[in-house]
DRENRO-490062 format. One record per residue (C-alpha): chain; x, y, z. Coordinates in Angstrom, 3 decimals. Example, Ala and Ser with C-alpha at 12.3 -4.5 7.8 and 13.67 -1.06 7.14 Angstrom:
// DRENRO-490062
R mol       c1       c2       c3
R   A   12.300   -4.500    7.800
R   A   13.670   -1.060    7.140
// end
This chain:
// DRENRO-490062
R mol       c1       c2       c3
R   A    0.000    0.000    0.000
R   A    1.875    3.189   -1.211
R   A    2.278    5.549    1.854
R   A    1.769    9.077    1.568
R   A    3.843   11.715    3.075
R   A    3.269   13.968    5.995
R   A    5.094   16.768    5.468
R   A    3.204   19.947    4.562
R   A    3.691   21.897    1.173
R   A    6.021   24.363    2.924
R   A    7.520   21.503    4.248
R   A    8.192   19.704    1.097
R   A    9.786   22.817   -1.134
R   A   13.027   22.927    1.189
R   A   13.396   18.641    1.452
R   A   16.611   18.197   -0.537
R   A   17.486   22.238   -0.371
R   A   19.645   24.106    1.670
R   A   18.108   26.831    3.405
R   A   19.598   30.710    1.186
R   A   22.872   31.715    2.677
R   A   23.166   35.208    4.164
R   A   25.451   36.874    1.553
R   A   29.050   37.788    3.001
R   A   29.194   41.356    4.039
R   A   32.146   41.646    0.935
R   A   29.370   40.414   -1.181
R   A   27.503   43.718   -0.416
R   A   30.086   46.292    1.135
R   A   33.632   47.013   -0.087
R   A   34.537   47.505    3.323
R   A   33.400   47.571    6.837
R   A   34.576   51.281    7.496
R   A   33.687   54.439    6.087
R   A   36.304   57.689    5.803
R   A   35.869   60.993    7.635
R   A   34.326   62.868    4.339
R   A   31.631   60.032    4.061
R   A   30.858   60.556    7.740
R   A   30.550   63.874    7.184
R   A   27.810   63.353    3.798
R   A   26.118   60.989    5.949
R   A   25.520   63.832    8.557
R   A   24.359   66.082    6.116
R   A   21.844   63.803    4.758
R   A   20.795   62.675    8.172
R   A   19.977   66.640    8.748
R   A   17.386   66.798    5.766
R   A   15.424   63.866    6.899
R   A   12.453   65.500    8.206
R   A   12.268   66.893   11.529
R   A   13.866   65.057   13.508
R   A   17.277   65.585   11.163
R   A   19.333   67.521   13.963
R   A   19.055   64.904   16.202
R   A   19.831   62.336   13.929
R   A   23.172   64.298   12.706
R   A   24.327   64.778   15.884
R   A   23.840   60.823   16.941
R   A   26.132   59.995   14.136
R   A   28.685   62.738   14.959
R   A   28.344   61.581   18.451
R   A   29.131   57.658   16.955
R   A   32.265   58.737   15.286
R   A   33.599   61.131   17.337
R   A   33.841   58.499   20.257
R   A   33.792   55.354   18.541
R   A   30.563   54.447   20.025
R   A   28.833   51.284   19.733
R   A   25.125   51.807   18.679
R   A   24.451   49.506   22.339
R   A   26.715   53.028   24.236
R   A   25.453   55.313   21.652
R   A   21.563   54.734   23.242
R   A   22.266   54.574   26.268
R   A   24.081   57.665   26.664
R   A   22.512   59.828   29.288
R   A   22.585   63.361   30.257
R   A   24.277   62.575   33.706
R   A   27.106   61.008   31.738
R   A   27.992   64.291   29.940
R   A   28.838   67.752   31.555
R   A   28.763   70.326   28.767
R   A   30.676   73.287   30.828
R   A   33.425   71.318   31.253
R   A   33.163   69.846   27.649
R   A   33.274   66.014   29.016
R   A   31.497   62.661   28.388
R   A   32.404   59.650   30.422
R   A   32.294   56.715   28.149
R   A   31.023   53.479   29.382
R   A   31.918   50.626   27.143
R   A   29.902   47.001   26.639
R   A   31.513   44.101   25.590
R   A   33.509   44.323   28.747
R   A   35.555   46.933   27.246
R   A   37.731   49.863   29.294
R   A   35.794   53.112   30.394
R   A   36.754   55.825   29.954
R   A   36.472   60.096   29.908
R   A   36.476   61.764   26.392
R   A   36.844   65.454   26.025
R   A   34.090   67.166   24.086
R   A   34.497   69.518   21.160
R   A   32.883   72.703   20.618
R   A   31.131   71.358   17.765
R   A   29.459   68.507   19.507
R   A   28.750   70.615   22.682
R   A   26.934   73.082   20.626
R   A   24.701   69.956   19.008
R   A   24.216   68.762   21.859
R   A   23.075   71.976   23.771
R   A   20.605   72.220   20.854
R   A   19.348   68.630   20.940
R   A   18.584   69.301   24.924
R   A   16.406   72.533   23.759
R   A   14.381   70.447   21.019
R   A   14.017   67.386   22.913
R   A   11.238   66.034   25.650
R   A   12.318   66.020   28.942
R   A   14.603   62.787   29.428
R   A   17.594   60.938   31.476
R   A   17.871   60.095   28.049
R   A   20.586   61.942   25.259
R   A   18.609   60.600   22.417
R   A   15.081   60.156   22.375
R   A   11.748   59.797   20.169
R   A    8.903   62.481   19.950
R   A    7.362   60.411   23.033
R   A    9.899   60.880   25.134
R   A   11.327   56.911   25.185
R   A   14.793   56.083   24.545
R   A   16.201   56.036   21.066
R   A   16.356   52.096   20.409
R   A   19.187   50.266   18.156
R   A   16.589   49.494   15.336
R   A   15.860   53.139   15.005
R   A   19.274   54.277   14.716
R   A   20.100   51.372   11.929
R   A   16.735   52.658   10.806
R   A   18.065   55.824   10.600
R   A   21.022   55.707    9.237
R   A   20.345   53.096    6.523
R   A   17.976   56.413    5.059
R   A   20.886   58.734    4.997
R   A   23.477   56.352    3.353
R   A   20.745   56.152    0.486
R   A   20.125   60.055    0.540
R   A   23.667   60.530    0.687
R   A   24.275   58.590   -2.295
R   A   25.814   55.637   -1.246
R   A   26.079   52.782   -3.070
R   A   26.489   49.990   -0.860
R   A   24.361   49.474    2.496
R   A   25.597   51.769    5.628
R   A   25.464   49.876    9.571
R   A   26.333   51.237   12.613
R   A   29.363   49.672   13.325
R   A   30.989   51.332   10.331
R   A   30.891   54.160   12.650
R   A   33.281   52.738   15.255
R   A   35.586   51.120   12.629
R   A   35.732   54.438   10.962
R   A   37.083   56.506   14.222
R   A   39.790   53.773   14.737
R   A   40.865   54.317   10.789
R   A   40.524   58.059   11.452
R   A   42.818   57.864   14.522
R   A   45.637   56.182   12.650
R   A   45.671   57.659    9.701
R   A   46.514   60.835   12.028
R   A   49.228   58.744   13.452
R   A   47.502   58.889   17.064
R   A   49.779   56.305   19.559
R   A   48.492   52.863   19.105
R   A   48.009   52.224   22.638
R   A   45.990   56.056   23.642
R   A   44.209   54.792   20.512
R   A   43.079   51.223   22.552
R   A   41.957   53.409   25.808
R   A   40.059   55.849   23.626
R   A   37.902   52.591   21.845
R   A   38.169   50.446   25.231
R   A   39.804   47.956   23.552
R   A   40.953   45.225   26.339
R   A   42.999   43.493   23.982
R   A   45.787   45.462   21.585
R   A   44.986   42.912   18.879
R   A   41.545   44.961   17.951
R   A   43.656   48.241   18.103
R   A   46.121   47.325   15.658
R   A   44.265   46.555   12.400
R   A   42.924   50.073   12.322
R   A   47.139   50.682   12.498
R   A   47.784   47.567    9.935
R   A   45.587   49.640    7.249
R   A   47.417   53.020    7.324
R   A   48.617   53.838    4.370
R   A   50.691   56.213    5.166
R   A   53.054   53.425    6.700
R   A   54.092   53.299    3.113
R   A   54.452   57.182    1.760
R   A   58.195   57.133    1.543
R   A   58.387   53.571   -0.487
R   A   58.781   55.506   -3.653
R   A   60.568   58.615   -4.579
R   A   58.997   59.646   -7.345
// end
């Protein structure tokens, strides 16, 4: 007596297949970092993205100026950051190193202007209801500007950190104030933003 099978039709179309493979992120990106000038168009196309665009600038300047996580980047609160004094203190996830970064006049003045615009909050960054900013809508976020800006591959947060530590040694910053400054417990993370400097090489050829 021929037996009949149990599995259901959704069942059936995957016997014998392999679920799709997620596509390498080399597949889709040419790299995992982006350069200070691409920072900077990201900004400016985060500012035209309706109203909310100053506050959504200034948590990407905020990302690459400190080499934030988008985890720290949330959670940053208003008790962690004294404006007179131009300071933030840093905590890192991951187990990393805290630690206390000076702030710029730049980001003090952003951030003075995000605390006049925004609902009362313990909170840095926050939605028109007053909640904390959450990690989907800063990827959210910032996937919108990397297609207003023009980009051509997609943009995720972490690009952000990777891109300070590039930054950093490209201006020849020491390796190891570079480590304390991204809470890096172990060198080994520090020096591959060092291994890609390419100024290592300027005086190869004298052309």
């Amino acid at each position: 007596m021929p037996q009949h099978s149990t599995s259901t039709p959704h069942q059936a179309s995957f016997l014998g297949k392999s679920p799709p493979r997620k596509p390498h992120n080399a597949a889709v990106r040419p790299r995992e970092y982006l350069t200070e000038r691409e920072v900077e168009r990201l900004m400016a196309a985060a500012a035209t993205q309706g109203r909310h665009g100053h506050r959504d600038a200034t948590m990407i300047f905020l990302a690459f100026r400190h080499g934030l996580r988008v985890s720290e980047l949330i959670a940053l609160r208003w008790d962690m950051l004294d404006l007179d004094a131009g300071m933030v203190h840093v905590t890192r996830l991951k187990q990393g190193l805290p630690a206390l970064h000076p702030l710029r006049g730049p980001e003090i003045r952003a951030l003075r202007r995000v605390k006049r615009e925004a609902p009362a909050s313990p909170y840095v960054f926050v939605t028109e209801r007053g909640s904390a900013m959450t990690a989907s809508n800063f990827r959210k976020l910032l996937a919108r500007a990397g297609k207003t800006a023009g980009f051509t591959f997609p943009v995720h947060p972490h690009m952000l950190r990777h891109a300070t530590g590039y930054k950093l040694a490209n201006d020849a910053q020491d390796t190891r104030a570079i480590q304390q400054y991204l809470g890096h417990k172990n060198i080994q993370h520090t020096v591959r933003y060092t291994a890609l400097n390419a100024k290592r090489f300027l005086g190869f050829w004298r052309d």
